[in-house]
Backbone as JSON, one array per atom type, in Angstrom:
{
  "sequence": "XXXXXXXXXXXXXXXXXXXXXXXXXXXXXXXXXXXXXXXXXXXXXXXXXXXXXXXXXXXXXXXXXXXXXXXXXXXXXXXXXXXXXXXXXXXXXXXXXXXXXXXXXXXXXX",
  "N": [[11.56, 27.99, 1.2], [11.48, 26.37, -1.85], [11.53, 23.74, -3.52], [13.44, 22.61, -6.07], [13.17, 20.35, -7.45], [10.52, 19.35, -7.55], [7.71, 18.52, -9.48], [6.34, 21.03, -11.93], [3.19, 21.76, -12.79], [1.14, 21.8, -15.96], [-0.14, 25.33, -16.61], [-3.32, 25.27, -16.52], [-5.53, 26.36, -16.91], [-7.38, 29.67, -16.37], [-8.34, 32.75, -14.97], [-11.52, 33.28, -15.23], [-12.47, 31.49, -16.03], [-14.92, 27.96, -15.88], [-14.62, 25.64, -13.4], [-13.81, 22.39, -12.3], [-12.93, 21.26, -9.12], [-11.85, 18.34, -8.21], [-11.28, 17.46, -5.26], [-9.81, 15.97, -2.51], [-10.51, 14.6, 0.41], [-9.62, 13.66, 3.89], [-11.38, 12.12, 6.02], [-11.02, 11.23, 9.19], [-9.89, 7.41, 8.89], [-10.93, 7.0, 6.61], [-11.3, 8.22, 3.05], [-12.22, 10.57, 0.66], [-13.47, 11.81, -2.52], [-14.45, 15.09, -3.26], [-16.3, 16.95, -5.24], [-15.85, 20.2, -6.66], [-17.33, 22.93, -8.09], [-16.94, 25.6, -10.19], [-16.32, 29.3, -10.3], [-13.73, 30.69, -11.01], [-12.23, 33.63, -9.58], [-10.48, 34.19, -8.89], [-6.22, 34.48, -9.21], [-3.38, 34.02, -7.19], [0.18, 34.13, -6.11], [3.06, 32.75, -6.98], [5.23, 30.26, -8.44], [5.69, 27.22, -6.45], [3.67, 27.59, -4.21], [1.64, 28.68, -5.1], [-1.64, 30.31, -5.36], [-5.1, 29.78, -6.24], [-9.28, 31.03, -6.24], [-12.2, 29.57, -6.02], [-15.41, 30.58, -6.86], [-18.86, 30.02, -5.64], [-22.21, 29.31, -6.46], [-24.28, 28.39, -3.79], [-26.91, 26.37, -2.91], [-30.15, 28.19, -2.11], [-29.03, 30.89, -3.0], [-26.73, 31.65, -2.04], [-23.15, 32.96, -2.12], [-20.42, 31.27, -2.21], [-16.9, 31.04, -1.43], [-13.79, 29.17, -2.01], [-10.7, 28.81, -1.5], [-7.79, 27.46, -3.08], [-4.56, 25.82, -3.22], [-2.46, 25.59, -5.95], [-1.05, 23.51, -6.01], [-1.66, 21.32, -4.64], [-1.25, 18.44, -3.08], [-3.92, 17.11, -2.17], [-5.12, 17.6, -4.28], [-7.04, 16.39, -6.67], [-8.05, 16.54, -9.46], [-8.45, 18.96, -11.87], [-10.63, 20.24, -13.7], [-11.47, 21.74, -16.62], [-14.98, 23.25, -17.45], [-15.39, 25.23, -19.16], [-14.39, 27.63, -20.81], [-13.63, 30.98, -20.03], [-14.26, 34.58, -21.29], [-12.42, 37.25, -19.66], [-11.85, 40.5, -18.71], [-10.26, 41.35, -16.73], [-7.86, 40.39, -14.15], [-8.54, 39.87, -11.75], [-11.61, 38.93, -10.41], [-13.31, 40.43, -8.42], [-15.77, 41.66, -8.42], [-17.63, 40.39, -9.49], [-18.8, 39.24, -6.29], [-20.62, 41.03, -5.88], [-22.46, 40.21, -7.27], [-26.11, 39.13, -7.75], [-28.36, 36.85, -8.44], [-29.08, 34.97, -11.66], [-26.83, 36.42, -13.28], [-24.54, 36.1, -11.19], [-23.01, 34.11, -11.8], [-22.34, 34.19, -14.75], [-20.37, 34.79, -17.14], [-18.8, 35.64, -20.39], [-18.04, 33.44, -22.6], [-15.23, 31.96, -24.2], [-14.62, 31.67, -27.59], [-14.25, 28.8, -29.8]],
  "CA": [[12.33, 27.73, 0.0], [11.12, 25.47, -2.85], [12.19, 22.51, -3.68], [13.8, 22.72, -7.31], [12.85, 18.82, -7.88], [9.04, 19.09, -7.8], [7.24, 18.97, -10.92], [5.17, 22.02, -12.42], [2.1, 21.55, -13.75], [1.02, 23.11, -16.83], [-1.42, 26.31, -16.21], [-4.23, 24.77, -17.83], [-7.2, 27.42, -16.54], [-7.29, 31.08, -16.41], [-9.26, 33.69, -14.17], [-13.03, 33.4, -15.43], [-12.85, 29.48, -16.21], [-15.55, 27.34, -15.02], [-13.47, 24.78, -13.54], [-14.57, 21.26, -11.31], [-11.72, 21.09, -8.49], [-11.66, 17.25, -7.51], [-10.62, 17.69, -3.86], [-9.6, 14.47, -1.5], [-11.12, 14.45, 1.83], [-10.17, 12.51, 4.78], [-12.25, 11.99, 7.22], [-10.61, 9.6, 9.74], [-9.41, 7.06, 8.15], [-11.65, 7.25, 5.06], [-10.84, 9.29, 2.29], [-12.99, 10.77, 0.11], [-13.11, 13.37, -3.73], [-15.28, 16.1, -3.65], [-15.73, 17.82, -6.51], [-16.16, 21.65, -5.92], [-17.52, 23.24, -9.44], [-17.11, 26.67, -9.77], [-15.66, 30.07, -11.47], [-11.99, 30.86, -11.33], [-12.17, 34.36, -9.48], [-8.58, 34.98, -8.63], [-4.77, 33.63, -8.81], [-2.59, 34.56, -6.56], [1.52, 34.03, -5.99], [4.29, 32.29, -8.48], [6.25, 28.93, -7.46], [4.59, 26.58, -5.68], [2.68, 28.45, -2.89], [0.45, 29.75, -5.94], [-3.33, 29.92, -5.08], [-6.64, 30.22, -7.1], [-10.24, 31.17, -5.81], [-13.64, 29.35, -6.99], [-16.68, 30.97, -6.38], [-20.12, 29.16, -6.53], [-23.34, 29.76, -5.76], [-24.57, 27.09, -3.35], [-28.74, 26.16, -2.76], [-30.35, 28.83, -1.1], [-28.58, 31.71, -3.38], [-25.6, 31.92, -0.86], [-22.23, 32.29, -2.72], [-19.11, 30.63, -1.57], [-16.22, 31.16, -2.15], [-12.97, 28.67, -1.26], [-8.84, 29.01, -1.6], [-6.88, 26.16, -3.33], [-2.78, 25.96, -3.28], [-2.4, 24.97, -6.9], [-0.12, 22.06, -5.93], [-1.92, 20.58, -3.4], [-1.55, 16.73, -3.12], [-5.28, 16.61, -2.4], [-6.21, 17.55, -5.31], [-6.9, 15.29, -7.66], [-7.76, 16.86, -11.08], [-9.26, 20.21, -12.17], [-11.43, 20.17, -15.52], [-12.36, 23.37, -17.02], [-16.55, 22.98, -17.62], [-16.06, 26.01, -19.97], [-13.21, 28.84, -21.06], [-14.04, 32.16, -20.02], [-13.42, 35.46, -21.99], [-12.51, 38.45, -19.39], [-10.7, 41.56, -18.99], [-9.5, 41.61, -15.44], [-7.0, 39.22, -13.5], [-8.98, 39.56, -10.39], [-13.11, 39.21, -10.82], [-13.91, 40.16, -7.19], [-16.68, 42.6, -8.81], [-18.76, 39.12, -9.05], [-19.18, 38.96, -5.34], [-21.97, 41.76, -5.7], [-23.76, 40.2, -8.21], [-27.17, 38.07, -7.5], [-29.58, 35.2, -9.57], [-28.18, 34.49, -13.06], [-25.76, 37.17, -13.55], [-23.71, 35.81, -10.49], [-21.82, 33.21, -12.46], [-22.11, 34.7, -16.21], [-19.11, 35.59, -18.01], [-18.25, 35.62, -21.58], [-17.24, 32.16, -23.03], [-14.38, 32.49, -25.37], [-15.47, 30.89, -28.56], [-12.83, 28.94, -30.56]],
  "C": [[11.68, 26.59, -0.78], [12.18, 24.63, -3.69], [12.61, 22.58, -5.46], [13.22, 21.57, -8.32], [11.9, 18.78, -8.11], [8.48, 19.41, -8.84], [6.39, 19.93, -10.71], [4.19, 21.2, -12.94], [2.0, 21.99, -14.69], [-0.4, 24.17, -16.45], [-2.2, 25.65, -17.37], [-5.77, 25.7, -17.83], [-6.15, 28.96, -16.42], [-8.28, 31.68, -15.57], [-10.62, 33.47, -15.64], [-13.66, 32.16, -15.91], [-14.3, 29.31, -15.24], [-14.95, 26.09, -14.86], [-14.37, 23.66, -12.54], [-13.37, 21.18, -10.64], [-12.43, 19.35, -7.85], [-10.58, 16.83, -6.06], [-11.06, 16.2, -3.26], [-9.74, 15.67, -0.47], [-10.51, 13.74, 2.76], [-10.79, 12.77, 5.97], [-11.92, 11.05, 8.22], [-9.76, 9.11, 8.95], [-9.7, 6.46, 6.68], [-11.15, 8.42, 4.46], [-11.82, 9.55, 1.29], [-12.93, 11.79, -1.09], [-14.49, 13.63, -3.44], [-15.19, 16.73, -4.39], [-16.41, 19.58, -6.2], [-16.66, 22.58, -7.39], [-17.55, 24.76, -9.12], [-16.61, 28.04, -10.48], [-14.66, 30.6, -10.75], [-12.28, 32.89, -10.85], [-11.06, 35.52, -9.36], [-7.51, 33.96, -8.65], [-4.21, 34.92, -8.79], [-1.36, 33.79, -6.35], [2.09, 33.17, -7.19], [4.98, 30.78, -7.27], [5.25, 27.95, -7.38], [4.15, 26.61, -4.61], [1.79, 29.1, -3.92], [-0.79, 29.24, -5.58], [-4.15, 30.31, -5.76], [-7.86, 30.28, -5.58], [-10.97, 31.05, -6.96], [-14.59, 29.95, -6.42], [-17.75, 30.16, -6.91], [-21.29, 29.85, -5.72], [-24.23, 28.47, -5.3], [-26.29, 27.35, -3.31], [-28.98, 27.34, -1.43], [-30.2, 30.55, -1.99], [-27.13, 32.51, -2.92], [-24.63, 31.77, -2.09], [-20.95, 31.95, -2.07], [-18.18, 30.74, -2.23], [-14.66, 29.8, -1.07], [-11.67, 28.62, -2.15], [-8.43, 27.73, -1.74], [-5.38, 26.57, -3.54], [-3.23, 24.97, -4.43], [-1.61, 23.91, -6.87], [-0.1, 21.72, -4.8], [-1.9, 18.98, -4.1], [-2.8, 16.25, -2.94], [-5.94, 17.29, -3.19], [-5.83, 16.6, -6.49], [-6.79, 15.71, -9.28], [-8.6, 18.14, -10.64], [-9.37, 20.34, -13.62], [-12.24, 21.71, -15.69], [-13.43, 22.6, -17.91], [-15.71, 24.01, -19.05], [-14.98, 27.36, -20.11], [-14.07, 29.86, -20.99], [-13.13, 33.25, -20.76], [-13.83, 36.94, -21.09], [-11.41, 39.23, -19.24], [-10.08, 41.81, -17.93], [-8.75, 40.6, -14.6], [-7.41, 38.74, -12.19], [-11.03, 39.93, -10.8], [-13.83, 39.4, -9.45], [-15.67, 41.12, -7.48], [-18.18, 41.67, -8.95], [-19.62, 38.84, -8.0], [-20.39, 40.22, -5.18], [-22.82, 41.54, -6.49], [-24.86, 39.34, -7.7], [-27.88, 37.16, -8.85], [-28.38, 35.41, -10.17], [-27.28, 35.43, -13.6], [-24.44, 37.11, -12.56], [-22.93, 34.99, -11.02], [-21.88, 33.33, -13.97], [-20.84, 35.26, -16.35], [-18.67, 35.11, -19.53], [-17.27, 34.56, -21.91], [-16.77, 32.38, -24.41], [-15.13, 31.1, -26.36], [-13.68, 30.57, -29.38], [-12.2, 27.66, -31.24]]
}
């Protein structure tokens, strides 16, 4: 059940964003932001249990992909690099692409 009291955010990204997720770390008792840069492949659920997927393409040509709960407490901020313009709510069609057509998508102009 969800708590009625907890603030929303506002949706500020969309599926095909290039977004920077500023993720807290701890390690011990260090804490640490990582920033995770990446493109906006999927959101999934309503409330607050809703989740996105970034995909990136790390050194090597490898792509990664990792699951954020949009109202996680360790995250710190998420900055869209760059508004994307596509036609599907889910871009899993990405994960077969390779080189420079693996993170291309149509930047809305505006």
């Amino acid at each position: 059940m969800e708590n009625p009291e907890t603030p929303v955010k506002p949706n500020t990204f969309n599926v095909g964003d290039k977004v920077v997720v500023n993720y807290r770390i701890k390690e011990g008792e260090k804490a640490r932001i990582q920033p995770y840069e990446g493109l906006v492949i999927s959101k999934k659920g309503s409330g607050m249990s809703r989740t996105f997927t970034v995909r990136r393409i790390a050194n090597g040509g490898l792509g990664l992909e990792r699951i954020f709960p949009e109202f996680s407490p360790n995250i710190e901020s998420i900055v869209v690099k760059a508004a994307g313009k596509v036609r599907r709510a889910k871009l899993y069609y990405m994960r077969e692409r390779v080189g420079k057509l693996a993170m291309k998508v149509k930047e809305k102009r505006g």
